[in-house]
RODO-2510 file (C-alpha; in nm, 4 decimals, decimal comma):
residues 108
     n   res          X          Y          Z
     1     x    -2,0648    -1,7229     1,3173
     2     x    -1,7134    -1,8049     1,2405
     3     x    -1,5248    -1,5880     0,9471
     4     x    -1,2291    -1,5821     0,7639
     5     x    -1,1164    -1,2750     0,9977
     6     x    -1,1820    -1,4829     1,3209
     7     x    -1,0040    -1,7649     1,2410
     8     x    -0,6517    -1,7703     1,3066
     9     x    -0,3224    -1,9393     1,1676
    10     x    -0,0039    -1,9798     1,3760
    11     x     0,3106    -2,0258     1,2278
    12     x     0,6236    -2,1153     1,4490
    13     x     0,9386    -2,0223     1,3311
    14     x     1,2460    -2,1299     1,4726
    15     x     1,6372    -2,1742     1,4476
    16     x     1,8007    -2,3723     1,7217
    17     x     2,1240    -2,4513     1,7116
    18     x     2,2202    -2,8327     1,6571
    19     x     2,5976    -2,8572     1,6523
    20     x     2,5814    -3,0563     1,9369
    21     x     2,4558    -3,3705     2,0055
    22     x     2,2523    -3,2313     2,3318
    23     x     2,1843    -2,9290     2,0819
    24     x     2,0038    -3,2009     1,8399
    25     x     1,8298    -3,3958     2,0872
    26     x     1,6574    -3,1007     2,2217
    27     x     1,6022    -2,9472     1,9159
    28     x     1,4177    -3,2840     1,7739
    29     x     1,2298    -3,2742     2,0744
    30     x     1,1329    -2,9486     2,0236
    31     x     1,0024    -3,0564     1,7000
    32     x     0,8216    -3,3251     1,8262
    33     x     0,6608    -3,1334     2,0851
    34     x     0,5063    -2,9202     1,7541
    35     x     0,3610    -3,2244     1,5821
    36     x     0,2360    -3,3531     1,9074
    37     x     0,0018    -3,0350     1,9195
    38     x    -0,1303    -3,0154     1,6361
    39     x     0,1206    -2,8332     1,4128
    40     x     0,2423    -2,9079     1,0552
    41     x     0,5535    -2,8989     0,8842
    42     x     0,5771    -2,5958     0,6341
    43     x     0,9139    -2,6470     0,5793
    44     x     1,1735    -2,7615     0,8286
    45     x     1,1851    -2,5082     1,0897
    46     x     0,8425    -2,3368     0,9788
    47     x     0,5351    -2,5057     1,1432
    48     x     0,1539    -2,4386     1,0873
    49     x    -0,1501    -2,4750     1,2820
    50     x    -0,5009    -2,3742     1,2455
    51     x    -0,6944    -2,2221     1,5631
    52     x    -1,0587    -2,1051     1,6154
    53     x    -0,9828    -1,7550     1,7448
    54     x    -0,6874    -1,5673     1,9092
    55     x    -0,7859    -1,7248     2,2388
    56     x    -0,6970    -2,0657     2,1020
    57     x    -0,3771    -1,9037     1,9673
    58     x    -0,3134    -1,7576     2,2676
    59     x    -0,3110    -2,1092     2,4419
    60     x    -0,0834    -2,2612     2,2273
    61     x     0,2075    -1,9860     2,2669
    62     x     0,2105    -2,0821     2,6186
    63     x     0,2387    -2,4063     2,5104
    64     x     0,5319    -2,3548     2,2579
    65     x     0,6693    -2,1470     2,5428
    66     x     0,7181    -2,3360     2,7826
    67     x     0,8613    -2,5674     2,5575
    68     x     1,1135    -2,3442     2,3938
    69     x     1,4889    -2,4740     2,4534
    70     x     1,7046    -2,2199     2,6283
    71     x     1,8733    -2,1005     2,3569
    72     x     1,8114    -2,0461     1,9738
    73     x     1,5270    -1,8095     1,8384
    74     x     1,1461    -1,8783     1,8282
    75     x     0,8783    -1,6195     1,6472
    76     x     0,5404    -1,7234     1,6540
    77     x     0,3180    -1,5150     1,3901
    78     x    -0,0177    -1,5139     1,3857
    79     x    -0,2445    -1,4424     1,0385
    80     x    -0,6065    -1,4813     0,9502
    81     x    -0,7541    -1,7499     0,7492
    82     x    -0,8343    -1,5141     0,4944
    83     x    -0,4344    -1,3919     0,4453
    84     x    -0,3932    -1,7273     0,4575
    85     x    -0,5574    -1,7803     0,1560
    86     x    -0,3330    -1,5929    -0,0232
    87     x    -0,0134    -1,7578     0,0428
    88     x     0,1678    -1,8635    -0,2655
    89     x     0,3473    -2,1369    -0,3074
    90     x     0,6152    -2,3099    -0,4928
    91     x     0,7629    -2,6996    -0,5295
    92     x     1,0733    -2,6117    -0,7413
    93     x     0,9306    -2,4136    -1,0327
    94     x     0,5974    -2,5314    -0,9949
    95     x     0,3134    -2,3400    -0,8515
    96     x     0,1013    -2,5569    -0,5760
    97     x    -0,2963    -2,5333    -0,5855
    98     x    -0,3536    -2,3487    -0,2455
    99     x    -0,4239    -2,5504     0,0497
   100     x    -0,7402    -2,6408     0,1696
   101     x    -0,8652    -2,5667     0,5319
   102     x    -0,9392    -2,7942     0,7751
   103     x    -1,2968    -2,9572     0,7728
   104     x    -1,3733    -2,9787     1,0901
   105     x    -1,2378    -2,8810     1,4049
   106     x    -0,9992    -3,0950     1,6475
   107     x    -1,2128    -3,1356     1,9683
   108     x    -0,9006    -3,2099     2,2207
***
């Protein structure tokens, strides 16, 4: 049975440095690389994606490693679907209704 203490969130957070136009493209790619597996914007260098377990998790940092430009900083946290629960959130000074899990599970 899957719970709310199994199921895992991983949040990629990042600052690359773009003053550079080689800086830029690789940081964009690095980006895109995110949204190509799965990941969703949280805010621009904060990126979200729901796993199954810490196994799945575990796959996807070598993923994001391997794809990590040579220089700039990447943290990849990891937090239960039921911490995730409690995240708060704001849109200027309104509060946002919390967001709902996933339905079903992506199968590739």
């Amino acid at each position: 049975m899957l719970s709310g203490y199994r199921l895992m969130w991983m949040i990629v957070l990042f600052d690359l440095p773009v003053g550079t136009k080689k800086e830029r493209r690789l940081a964009t790619k690095f980006r895109q690389f995110l949204l190509d597996q799965g990941f969703e914007m949280s805010q621009f260098s904060v990126y979200l994606r729901f796993c199954a377990g810490k196994e799945q998790a575990e796959a996807y940092t070598k993923k994001v490693e391997q794809a990590v430009p040579s220089s700039g900083k990447v943290h990849i946290v990891y937090i239960t679907d039921k911490q995730y629960e409690n995240i708060v959130s704001f849109d200027g000074r309104t509060k946002e209704p919390p967001r709902k899990n996933p339905e079903q599970y992506v199968l590739f």
